[in-house]
C-alpha positions as CSV (number, residue, x, y, z in Angstrom):
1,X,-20.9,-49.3,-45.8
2,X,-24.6,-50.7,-45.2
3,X,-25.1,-54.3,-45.2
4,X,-27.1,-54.0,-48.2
5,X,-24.4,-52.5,-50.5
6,X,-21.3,-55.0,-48.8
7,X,-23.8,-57.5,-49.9
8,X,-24.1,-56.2,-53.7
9,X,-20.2,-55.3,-53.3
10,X,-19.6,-58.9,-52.2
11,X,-21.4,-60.5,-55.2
12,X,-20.9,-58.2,-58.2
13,X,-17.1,-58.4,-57.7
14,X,-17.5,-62.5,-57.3
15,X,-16.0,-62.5,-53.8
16,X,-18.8,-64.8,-52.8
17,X,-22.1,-66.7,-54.2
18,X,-25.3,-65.8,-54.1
19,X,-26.0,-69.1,-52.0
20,X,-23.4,-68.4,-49.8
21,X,-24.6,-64.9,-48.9
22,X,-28.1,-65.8,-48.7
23,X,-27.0,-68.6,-45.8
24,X,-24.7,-65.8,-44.0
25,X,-28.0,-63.6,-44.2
26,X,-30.3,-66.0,-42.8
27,X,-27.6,-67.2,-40.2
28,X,-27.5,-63.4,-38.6
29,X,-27.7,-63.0,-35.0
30,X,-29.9,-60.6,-33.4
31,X,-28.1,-57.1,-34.0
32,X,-25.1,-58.5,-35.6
33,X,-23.6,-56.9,-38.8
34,X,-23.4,-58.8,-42.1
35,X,-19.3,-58.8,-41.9
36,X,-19.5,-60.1,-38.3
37,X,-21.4,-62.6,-39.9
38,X,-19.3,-63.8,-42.5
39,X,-16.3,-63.9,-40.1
40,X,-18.2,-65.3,-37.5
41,X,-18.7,-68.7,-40.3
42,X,-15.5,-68.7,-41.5
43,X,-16.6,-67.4,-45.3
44,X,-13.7,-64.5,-45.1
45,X,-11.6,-63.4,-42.9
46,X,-11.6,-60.8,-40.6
47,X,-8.3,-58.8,-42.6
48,X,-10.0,-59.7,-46.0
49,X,-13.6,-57.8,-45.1
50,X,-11.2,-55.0,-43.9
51,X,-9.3,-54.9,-47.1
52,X,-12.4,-55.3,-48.5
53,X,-14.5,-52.9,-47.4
54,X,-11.7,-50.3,-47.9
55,X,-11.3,-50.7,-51.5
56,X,-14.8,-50.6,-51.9
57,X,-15.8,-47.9,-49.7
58,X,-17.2,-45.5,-52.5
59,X,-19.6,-48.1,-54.0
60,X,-22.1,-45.9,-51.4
61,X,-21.5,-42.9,-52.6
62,X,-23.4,-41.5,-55.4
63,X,-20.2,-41.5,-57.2
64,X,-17.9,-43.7,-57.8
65,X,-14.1,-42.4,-57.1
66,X,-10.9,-43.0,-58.4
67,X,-8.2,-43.2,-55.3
68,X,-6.8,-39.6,-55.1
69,X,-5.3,-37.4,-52.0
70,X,-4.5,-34.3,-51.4
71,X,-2.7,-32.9,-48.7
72,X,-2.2,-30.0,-46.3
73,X,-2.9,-26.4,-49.0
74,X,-3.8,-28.6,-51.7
75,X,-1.0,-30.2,-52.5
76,X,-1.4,-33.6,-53.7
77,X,0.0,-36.9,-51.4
78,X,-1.1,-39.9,-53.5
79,X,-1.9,-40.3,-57.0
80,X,-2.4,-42.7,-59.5
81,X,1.0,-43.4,-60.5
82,X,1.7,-45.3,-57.5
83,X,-1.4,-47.4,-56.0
84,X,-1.2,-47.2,-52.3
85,X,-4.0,-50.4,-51.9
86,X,-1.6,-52.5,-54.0
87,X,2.1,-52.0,-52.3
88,X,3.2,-53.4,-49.3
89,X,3.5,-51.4,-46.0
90,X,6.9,-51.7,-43.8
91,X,6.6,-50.3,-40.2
92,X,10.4,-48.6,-39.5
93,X,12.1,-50.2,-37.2
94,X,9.5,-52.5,-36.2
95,X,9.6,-56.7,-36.8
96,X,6.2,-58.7,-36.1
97,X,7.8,-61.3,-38.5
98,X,8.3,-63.1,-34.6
99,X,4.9,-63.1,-33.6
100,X,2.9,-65.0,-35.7
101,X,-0.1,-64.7,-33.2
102,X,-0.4,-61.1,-34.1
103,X,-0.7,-61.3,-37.8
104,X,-4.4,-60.5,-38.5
105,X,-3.9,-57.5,-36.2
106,X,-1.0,-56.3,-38.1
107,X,-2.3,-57.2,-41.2
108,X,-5.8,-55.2,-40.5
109,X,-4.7,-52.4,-38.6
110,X,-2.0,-52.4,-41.9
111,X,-4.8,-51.8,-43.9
112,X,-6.5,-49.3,-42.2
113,X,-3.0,-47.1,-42.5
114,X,-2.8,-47.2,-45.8
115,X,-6.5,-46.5,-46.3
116,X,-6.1,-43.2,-44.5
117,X,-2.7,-42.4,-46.7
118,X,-4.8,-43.0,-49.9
119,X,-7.0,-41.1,-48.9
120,X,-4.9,-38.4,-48.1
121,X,-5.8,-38.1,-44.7
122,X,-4.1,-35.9,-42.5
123,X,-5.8,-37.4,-39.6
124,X,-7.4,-40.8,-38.1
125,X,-9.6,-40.7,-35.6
126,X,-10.5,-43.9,-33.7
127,X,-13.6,-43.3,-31.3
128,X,-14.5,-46.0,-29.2
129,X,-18.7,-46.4,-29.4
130,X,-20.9,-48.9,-27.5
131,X,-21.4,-50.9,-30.4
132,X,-17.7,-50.7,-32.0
133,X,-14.4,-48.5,-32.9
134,X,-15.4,-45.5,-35.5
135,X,-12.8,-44.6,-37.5
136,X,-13.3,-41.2,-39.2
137,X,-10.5,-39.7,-42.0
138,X,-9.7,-35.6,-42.2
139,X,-9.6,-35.1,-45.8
140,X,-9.2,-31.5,-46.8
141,X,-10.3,-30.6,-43.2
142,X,-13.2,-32.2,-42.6
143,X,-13.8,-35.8,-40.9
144,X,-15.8,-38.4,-42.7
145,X,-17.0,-41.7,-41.3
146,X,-15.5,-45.1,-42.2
147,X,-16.4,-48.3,-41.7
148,X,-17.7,-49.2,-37.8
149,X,-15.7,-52.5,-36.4
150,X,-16.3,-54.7,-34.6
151,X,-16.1,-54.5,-30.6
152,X,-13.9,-57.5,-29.9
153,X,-11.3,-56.0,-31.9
154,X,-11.3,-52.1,-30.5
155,X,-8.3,-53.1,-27.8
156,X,-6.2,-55.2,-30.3
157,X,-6.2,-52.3,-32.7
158,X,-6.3,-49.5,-30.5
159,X,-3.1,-52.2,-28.5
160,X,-1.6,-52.4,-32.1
161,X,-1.3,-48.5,-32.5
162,X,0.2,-48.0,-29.1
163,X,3.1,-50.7,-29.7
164,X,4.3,-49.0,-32.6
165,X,4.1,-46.1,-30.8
166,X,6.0,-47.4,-28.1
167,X,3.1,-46.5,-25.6
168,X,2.5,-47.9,-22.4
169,X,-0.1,-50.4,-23.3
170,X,-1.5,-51.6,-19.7
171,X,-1.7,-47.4,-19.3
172,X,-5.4,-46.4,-20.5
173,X,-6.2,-44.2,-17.9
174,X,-3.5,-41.2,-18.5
175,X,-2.8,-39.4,-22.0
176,X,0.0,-40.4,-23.7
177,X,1.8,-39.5,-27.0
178,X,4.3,-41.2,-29.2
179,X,5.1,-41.8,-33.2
180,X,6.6,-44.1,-35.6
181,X,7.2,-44.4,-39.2
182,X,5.8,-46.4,-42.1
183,X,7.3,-46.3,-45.7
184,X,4.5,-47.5,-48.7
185,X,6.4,-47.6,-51.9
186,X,8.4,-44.3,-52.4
187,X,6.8,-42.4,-49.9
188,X,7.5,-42.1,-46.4
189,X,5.0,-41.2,-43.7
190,X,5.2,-40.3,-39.4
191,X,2.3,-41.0,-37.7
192,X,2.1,-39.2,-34.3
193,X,-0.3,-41.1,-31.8
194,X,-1.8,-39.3,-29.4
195,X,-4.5,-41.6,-26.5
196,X,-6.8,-40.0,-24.5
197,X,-9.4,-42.2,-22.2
198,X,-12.9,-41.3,-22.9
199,X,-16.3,-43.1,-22.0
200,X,-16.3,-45.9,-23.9
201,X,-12.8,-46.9,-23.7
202,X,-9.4,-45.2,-24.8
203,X,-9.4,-42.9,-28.3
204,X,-6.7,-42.8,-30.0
205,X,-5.7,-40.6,-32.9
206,X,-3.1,-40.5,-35.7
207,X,-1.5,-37.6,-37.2
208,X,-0.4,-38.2,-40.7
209,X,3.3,-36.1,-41.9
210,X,4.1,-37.1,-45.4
211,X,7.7,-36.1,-46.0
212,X,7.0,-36.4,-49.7
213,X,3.9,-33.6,-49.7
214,X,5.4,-30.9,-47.8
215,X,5.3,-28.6,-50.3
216,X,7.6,-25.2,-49.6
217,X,6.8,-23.3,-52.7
218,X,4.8,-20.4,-51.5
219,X,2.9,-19.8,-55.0
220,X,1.4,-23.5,-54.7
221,X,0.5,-23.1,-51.5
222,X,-1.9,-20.5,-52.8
223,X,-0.1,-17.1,-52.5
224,X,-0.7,-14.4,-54.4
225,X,2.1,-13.2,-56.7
226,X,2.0,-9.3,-55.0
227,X,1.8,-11.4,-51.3
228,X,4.6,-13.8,-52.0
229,X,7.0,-11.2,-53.9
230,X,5.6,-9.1,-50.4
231,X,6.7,-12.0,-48.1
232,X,10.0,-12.9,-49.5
233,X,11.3,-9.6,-48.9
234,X,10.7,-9.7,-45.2
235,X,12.6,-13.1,-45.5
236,X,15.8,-11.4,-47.1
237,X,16.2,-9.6,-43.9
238,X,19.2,-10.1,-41.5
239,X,17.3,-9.7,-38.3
240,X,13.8,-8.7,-37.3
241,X,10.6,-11.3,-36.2
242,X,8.5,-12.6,-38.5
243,X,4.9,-13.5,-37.1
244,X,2.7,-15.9,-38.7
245,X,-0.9,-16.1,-37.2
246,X,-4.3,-18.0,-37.8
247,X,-6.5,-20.9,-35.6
248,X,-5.0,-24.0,-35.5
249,X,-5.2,-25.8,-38.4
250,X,-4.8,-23.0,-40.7
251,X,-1.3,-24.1,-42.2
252,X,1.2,-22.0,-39.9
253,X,3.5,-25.1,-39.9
254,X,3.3,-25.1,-43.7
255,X,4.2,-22.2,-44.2
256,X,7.1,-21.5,-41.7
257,X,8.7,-24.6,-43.1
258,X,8.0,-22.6,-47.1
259,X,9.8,-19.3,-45.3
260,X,12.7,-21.3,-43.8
261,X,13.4,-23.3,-47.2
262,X,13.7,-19.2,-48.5
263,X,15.3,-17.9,-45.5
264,X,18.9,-20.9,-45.5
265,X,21.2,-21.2,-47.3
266,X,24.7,-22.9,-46.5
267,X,26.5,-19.5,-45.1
268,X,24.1,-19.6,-42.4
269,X,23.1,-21.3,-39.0
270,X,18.9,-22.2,-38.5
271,X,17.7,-23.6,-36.2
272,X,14.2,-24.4,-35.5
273,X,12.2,-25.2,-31.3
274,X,9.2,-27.0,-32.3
275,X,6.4,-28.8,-30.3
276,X,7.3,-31.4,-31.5
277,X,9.6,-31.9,-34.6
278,X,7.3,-32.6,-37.3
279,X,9.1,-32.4,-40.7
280,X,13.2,-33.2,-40.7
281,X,14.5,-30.6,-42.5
282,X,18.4,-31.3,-43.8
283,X,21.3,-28.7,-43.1
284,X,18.9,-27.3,-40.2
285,X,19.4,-28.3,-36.1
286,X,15.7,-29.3,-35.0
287,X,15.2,-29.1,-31.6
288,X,11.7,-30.5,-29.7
289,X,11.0,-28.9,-26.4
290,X,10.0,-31.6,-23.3
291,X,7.7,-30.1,-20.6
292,X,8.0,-33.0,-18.6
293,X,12.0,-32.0,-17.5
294,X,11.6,-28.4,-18.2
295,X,12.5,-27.6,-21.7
296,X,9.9,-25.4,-22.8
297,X,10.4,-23.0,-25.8
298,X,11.9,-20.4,-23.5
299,X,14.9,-22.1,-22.1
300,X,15.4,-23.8,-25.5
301,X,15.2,-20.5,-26.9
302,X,18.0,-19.0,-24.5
303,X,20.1,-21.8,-25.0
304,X,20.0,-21.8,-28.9
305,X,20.9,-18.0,-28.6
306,X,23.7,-18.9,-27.4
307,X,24.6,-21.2,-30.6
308,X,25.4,-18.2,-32.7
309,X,22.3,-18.4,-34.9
310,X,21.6,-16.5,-37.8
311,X,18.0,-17.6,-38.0
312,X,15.4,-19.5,-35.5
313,X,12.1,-20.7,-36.2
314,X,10.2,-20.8,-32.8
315,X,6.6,-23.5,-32.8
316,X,4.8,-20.9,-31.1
317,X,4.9,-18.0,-28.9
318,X,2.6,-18.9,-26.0
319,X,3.9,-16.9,-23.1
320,X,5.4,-13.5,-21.6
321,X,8.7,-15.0,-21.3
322,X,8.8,-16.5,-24.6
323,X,7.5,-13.1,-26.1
324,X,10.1,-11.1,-24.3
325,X,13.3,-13.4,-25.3
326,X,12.0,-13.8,-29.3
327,X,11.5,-9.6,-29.4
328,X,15.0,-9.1,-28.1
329,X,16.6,-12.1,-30.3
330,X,15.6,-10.0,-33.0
331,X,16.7,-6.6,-32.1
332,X,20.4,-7.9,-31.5
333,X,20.4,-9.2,-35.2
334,X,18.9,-12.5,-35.2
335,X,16.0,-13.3,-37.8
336,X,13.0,-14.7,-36.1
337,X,10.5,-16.8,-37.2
338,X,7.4,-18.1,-35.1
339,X,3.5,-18.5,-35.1
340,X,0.9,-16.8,-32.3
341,X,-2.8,-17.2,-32.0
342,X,-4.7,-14.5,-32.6
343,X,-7.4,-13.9,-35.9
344,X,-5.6,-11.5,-37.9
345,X,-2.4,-9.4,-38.5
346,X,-3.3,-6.4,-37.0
347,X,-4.0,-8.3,-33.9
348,X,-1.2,-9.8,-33.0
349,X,-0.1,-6.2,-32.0
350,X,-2.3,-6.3,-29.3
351,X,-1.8,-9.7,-28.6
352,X,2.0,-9.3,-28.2
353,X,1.2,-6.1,-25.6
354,X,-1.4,-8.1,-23.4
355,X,1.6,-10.4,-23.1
356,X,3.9,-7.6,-21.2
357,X,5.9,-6.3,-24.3
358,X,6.2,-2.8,-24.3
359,X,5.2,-1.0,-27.6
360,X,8.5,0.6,-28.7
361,X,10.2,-2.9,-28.5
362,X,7.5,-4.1,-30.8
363,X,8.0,-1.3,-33.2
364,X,11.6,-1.9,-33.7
365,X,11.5,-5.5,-33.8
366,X,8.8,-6.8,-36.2
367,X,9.5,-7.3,-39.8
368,X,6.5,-8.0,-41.0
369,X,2.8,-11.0,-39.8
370,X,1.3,-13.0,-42.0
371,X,-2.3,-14.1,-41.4
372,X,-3.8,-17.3,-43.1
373,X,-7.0,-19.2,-43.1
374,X,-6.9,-22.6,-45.4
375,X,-10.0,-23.2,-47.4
376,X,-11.4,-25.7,-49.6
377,X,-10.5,-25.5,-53.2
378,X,-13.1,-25.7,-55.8
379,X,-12.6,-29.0,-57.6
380,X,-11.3,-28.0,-61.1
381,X,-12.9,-31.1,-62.8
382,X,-16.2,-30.5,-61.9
383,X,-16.9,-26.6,-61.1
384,X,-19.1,-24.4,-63.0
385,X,-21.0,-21.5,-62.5
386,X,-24.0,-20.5,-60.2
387,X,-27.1,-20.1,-61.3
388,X,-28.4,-16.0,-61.8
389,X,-31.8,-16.7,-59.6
390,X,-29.9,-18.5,-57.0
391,X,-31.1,-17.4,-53.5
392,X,-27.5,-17.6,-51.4
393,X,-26.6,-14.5,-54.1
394,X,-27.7,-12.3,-51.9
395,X,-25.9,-13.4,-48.5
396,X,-22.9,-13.7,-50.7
397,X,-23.0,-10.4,-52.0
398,X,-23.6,-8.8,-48.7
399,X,-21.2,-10.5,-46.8
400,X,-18.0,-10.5,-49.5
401,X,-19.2,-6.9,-50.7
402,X,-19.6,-8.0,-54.1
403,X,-21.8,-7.3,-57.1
404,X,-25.2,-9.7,-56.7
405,X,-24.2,-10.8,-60.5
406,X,-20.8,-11.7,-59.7
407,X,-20.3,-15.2,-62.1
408,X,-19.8,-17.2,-59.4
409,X,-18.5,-20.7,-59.6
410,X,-18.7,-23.7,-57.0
411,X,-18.4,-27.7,-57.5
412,X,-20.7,-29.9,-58.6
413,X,-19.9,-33.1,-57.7
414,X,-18.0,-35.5,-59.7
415,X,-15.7,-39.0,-59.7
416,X,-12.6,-36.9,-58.6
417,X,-13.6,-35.3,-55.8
418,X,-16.0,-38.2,-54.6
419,X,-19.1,-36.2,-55.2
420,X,-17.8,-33.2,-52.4
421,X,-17.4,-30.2,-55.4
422,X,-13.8,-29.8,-53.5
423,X,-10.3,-31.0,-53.8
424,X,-7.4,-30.2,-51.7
425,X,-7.1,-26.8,-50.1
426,X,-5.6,-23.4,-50.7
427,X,-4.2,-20.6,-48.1
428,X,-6.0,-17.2,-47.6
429,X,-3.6,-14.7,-46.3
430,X,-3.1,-11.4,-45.9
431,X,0.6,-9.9,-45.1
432,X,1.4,-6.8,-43.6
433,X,4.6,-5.2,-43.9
434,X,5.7,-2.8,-41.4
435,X,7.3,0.1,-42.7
436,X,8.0,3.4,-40.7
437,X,4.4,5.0,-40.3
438,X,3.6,1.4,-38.7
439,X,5.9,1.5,-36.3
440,X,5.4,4.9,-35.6
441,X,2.0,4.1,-35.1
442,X,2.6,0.8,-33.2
443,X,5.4,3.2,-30.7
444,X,2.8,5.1,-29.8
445,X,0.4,2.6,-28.7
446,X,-2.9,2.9,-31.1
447,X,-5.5,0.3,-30.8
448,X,-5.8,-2.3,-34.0
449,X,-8.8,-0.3,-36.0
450,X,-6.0,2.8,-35.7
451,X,-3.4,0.3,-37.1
452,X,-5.6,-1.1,-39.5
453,X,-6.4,2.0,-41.4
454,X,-2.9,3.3,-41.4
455,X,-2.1,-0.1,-43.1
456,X,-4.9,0.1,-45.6
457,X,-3.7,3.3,-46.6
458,X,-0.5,2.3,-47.7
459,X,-1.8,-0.4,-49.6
460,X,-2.8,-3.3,-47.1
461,X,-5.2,-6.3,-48.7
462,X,-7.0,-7.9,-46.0
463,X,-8.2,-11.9,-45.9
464,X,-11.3,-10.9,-47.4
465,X,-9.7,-9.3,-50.7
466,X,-7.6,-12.2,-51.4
467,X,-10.9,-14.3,-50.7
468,X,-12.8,-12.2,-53.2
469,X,-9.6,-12.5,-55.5
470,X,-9.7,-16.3,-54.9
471,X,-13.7,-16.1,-56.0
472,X,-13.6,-14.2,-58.9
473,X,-10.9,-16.8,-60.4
474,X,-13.1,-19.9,-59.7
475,X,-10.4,-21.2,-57.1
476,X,-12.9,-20.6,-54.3
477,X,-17.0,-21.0,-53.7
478,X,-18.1,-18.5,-52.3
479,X,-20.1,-20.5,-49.6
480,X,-16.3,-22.2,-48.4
481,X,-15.1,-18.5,-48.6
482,X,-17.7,-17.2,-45.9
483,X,-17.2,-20.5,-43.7
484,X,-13.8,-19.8,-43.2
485,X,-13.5,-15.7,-43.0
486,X,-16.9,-15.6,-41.0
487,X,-16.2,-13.5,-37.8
488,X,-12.8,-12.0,-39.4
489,X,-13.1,-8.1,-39.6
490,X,-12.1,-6.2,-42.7
């Protein structure tokens, strides 16, 4: 927020006079901001301007917004039934009632949580700059910038975060990592920390897990009725692995914890090795793995074999050892469930073999990979269609194979999406089952174009044709389509 519009903010709402702005104005220091300013004379307080400029961080935008959030694949964290800016916020299992000293930092680091939940952020970023600490919100992926504070109150903040933590606070020269909880009305919210020293002092950044927007449904997290129906099937199985692939950041998480909400039920034993634990999920044992003593996923993995499990979700497959005890878990009739980085289905074939699995085990132990990329969903409120002499026609049409007259939609901008044309976010996935040609083909060691075309011809939709799917419903721009699949091969 410029000084000129906290100004206007300031007087339209009646916080302060005319006379009393004009003095803070004249009575500015060389480079100081207007808030400092007004702090600095004692005309509000340091919280207050926080609060402030927090409730009234749209009046820059070209539109004003309503406070809405939407969390990981679109699913919505905060509306307007329950006003996040008006409740109080309770730190679990944490008292500052003691320290009376500390108030204004708890009451403006306070605000700047709740902020980022109605918001809907699913991160916080806290950058340290020469002239301040930079806040900057993920909403629906992307960071935007808040509000730059002041210098002098960087460490107690940044100190603030780490206590709840329970982080080393004298410690700014090592990484660390911690969480806590914080419960705002009905909702209830873990914040993972993570600190990392950089030039200009430590940056710290929160990681936002709303128990209440986890969303397990796999047709609101944007799958298609032939993918899900596709999907659920594998799920039925009693033992096999099921592989779900993308970057990071694509909503593998997500949709692990969807498949394990399908894949319990009371008769049988889950149990879940994550890096770390980041939903609780009830009638399931949780387990995080602890590289600092030696409890990485495989010897968490061997142990839980050992549990009599009926199904295990495993974070991440990140090495030959993990690879190798996860292919033969499922082959002795245990359903696996796990996430590996590679850009599509087809793959993670080759990705599994570069990690010293030999073919035939492959063949007989996967079930089925899901591939997913989360994009931007067009906002409903204010999306209409593209103009016929548009120029991006062309690149859109090339690149998604697609008639140049396609009817097109995209966002326009409007109060409800804060003037972006998107709100919340939708999953683009493509699942491949493996039947018997696939693992005949996958047994005898052909390359991923090979494995690709045996899967297209039994029916096989790629990314791109759920994109293009997505598009011709209006769900999807076709500019956020080609953002997210550039690179990705039909």
């Amino acid at each position: 927020m410029t000084d000129e519009i906290l100004a206007r903010s300031l007087h339209s709402t009646g916080t302060l006079t005319r006379e009393q702005l004009q003095t803070a104005i004249k009575s500015r220091g060389n480079g100081e901001r207007l808030g400092q300013t007004l702090v600095r004379l004692g005309l509000m307080s340091q919280p207050d301007l926080v609060r402030f400029q927090t409730q009234h961080v749209n009046d820059e935008q070209p539109h004003s917004a309503e406070h809405h959030s939407n969390g990981h694949n679109g699913d919505t964290l905060a509306h307007a039934e329950e006003d996040i800016n008006s409740l109080p916020i309770y730190i679990v299992d944490h008292d500052d009632s003691t320290d009376p000293a500390q108030a204004p930092v708890v009451r403006y680091a306070n605000e700047l949580l709740k902020y980022a939940i109605s918001l809907g952020a699913s991160d916080v970023h806290f950058e340290p700059q020469p002239k301040g600490l930079l806040p900057r919100y993920r909403v629906d992926g992307a960071l935007q910038a808040g509000q730059l504070l002041p210098i002098e109150l960087s460490p107690p903040i940044l100190s603030r975060f780490k206590v709840l933590a329970n982080l080393d606070i004298t410690e700014q020269r090592l990484p660390q990592d911690g969480r806590f909880r914080v419960k705002i009305g009905t909702k209830v919210i873990d914040f993972r920390v993570s600190s990392l020293p950089s030039l200009h002092g430590e940056k710290i950044v929160l990681r936002l897990l709303n128990h209440s927007s986890l969303e397990t449904d796999l047709g609101k997290l944007g799958f298609t009725r032939r993918d899900r129906l596709m999907f659920e099937k594998m799920l039925q199985r009693s033992h096999g692995m099921i592989l779900v692939t993308g970057p990071t950041g694509s909503g593998k998480t997500t949709t692990l914890y969807a498949a394990l909400s399908a894949a319990r039920d009371a008769t049988k034993n889950v149990m879940t090795i994550e890096d770390p634990v980041e939903y609780e999920l009830e009638g399931i044992t949780q387990t995080s793995i602890n590289a600092d003593i030696g409890l990485n996923f495989a010897r968490v993995l061997r142990a839980s074999l050992r549990q009599d499990p009926d199904v295990i979700l495993v974070g991440e497959i990140r090495d030959e050892e993990t690879a190798d005890i996860a292919v033969r878990a499922a082959l002795t009739g245990h359903l696996m469930l796990s996430t590996i980085h590679t850009n599509s289905a087809v793959a993670t074939v080759s990705r599994l073999r570069d990690m010293g699995v030999p073919s035939y085990l492959l063949a007989s132990s996967i079930a089925g990979i899901l591939a997913q990329r989360l994009a931007r969903l067009t906002c409903r409120s204010c999306r209409g269609p593209v103009e016929p002499n548009d120029p991006r026609r062309g690149e859109w049409a090339e690149f998604f194979n697609m008639p140049v007259d396609t009817p097109f939609q995209e966002g326009k901008g409007c109060d409800k999406c804060k003037g972006r044309g998107t709100r919340g976010r939708v999953a683009i996935v493509e699942v491949m089952d493996i039947d018997s040609s696939m693992r005949r083909a996958i047994s005898a060691d052909k390359d991923a174009e090979s494995l690709r075309e045996i899967a297209r011809e039994d029916g096989f939709l790629t990314m791109m044709d759920d994109a293009r799917e997505k598009i011709r419903a209006g769900f999807l721009s076709p500019e956020e389509g080609m953002k997210v699949l550039m690179g990705h091969e039909e």
